[in-house]
C-alpha positions in Angstrom: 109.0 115.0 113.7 109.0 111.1 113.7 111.8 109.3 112.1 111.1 106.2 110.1 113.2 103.4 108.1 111.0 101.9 105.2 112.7 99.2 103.7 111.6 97.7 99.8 111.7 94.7 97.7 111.3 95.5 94.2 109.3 93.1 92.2 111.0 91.7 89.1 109.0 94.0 86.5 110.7 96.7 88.5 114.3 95.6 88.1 114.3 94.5 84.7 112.9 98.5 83.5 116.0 99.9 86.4 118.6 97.3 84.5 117.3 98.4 81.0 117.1 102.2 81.8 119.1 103.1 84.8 116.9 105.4 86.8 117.9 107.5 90.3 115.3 106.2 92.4 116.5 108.0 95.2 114.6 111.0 93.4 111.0 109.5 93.0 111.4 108.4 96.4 112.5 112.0 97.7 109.4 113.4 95.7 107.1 111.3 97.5 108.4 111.9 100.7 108.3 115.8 100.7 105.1 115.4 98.9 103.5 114.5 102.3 105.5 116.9 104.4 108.5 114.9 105.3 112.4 115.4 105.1 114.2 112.0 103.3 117.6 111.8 105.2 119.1 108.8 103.4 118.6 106.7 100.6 119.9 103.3 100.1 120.5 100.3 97.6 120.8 96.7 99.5 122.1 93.2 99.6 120.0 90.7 101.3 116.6 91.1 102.2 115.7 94.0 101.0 116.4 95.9 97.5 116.1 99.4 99.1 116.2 101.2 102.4 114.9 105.2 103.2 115.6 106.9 105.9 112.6 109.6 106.4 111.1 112.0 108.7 107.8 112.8 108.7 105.1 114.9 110.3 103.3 111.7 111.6 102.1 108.5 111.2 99.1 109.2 108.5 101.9 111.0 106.5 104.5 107.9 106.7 101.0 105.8 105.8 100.6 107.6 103.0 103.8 107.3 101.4 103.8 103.1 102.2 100.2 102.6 101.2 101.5 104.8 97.3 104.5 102.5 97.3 102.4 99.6 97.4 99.7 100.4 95.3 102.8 101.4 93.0 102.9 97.9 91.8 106.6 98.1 91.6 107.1 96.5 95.0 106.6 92.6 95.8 107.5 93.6 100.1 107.7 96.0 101.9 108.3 97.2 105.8 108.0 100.3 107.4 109.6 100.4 111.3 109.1 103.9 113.2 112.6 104.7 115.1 113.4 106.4 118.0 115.9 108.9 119.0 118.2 108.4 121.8 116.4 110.8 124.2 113.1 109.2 123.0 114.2 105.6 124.0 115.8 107.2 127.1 112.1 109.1 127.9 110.8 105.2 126.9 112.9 103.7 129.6 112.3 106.0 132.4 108.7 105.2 131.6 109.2 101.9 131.8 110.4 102.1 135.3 107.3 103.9 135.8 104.9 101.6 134.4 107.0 98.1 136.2 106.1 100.4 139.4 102.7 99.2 139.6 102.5 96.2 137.3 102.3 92.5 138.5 103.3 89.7 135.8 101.5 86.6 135.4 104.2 85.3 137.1 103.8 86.9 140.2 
């Protein structure tokens, strides 16, 4: 199954009710992942960007979809980002296509 990192930037609404009544996060989170068929791997609190970062596996793309598209419509979320990673052999397979597909390709600048 695909890997994905989703990374979250509460809205203000959302961390004032976390700072008045602490809530594990990582459990909602883990709920609607395995609701759509997927595996979370890691859960994560930030600095910087974003407020949040999940680690997930999921059957597809639809499924990882899914779970951005409920996030959003959530309302507890002023950003968010969703970046589909690749495993080692996967970028490997990517580069030895890559070779592949130069093979036959001619760039615009000749």
């Amino acid at each position: 199954m695909p890997f994905y990192l989703f990374q979250g930037s509460y809205t203000s609404a959302a961390m004032n009710a976390m700072v008045e009544t602490p809530q594990d996060r990582e459990a909602g989170a883990r709920h609607l992942i395995e609701s759509v068929g997927g595996t979370m791997h890691q859960f994560f609190f930030c600095m910087g960007d974003s407020d949040v970062m999940a680690i997930a596996e999921m059957p597809n793309d639809e499924a990882m979809a899914s779970c951005a598209l409920a996030i959003g419509a959530s309302g507890a979320f002023s950003a968010g980002k969703t970046t589909k990673l690749l495993t080692s052999a996967e970028g490997m397979a990517a580069m030895k296509g890559a070779q592949d597909a130069l093979a036959g390709y001619v760039p615009a600048t000749g």
